[in-house]
N, C-alpha and C positions, 0 to 999 in steps of 0.2 A: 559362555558369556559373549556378548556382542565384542568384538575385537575394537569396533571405534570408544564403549563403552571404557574397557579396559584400558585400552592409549590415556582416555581420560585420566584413569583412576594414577596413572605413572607419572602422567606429567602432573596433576593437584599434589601430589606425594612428592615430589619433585621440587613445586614451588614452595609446598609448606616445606622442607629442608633450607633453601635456600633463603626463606624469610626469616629462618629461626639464627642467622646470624644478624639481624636489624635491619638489613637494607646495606650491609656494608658493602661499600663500591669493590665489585670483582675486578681484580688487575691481575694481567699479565704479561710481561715485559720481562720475560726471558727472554725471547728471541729478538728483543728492538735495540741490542748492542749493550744494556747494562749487565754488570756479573750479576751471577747464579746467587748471592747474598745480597744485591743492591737495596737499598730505601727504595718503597712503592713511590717515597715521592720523586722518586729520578735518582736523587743523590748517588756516590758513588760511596757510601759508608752504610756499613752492615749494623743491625739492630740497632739503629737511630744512634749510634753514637754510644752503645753501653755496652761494657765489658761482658764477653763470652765468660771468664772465666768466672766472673764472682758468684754469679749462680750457684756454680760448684764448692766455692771457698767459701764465700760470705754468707754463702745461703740468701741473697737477695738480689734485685736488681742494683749495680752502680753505674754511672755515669763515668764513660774511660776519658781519657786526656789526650789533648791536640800532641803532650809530650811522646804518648808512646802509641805508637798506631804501627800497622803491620799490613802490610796488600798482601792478601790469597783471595784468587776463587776469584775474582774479577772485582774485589770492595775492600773497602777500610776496615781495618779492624782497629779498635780505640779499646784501650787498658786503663787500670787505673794505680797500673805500676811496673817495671821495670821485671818483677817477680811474675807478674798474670804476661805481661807479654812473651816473656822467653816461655811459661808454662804451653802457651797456645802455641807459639814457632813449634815447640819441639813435637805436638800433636794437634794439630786444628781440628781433625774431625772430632775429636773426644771433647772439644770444648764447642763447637760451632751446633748453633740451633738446626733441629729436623727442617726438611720442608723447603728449605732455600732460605730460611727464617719468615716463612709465611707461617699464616695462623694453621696450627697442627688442625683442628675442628673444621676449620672450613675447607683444610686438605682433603678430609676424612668424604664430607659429604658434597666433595665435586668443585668448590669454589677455592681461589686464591685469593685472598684475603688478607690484609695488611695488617698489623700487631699493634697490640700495645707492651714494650718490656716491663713491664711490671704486670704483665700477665703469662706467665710462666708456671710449668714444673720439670722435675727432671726425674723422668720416670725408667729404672732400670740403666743410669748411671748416662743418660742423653734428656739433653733439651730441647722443650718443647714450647711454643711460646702462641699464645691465643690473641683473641682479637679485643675482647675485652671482657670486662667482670663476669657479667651472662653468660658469655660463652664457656669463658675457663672454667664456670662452674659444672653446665654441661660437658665437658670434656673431662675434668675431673671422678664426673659419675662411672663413666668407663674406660679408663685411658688405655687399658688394652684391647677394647675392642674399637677405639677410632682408631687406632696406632694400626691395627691389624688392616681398617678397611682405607687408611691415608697410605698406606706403603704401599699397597694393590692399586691406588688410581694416581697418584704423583708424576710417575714415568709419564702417561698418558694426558697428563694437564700440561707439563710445562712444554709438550710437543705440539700443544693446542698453536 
């Protein structure tokens, strides 16, 4: 096959990946001085203000409190009690979303991508958090084989 042909056939393959997350603006702002869990919108607080841990306990997203917040990893962490905050102190990565808390899907196929927390699962006792409804469901369909192809390119995106 014609080798310019093939280039073609990578990058259409390429684009159609990277449309099937909407158009969602790709961000990267690791390396521009916010932590490794920062808000895409600058902020310095991790999963928009909502508790790591409830995922785990409540089984859903909650909204944590200006009372109990916690700095690891260069961001806010906000609880929605006294019990989720000391759970996270005493292990954060067991409670902290994959990805830097980028969307796990759009980890998967090359892009970093910002979340919605109420698009979540926790697959094999770790959180995962998507971009939005379409996607999660996409993600959903195989979460161990994006898990498999977001752990192989992560290192390599947040050095971008």
């Amino acid at each position: 096959m014609n080798p310019i042909k093939t280039f073609g056939i990578f990058v259409a393959l390429g684009l159609a990946a990277a449309g099937s997350l909407h158009a969602a603006p790709v961000i990267n702002n690791f390396g521009e001085g916010g932590g490794y869990f920062s808000d895409p919108k600058r902020t310095d607080t991790a999963i928009r203000g909502y508790d790591p841990v409830a995922y785990f306990t409540d089984s859903k997203p909650v909204k944590g409190s200006d009372k109990f917040v916690h700095e690891w990893m260069g961001a806010k962490w906000k609880f929605a009690s006294q019990d989720h905050l000391d759970k996270f102190k005493a292990d954060p990565a067991k409670y902290a979303p994959q990805y830097g808390g980028y969307c796990a899907y759009g980890i998967a196929v090359g892009n970093v991508v910002k979340i919605e927390p109420d698009q979540w699962s926790v697959v094999d006792g770790k959180l995962y958090l998507n971009y939005d409804d379409d996607v999660s469901k996409k993600w959903k369909k195989d979460p161990a084989g994006y898990i498999k192809k977001a752990d192989s390119t992560f290192d390599a995106l947040i050095k971008k």
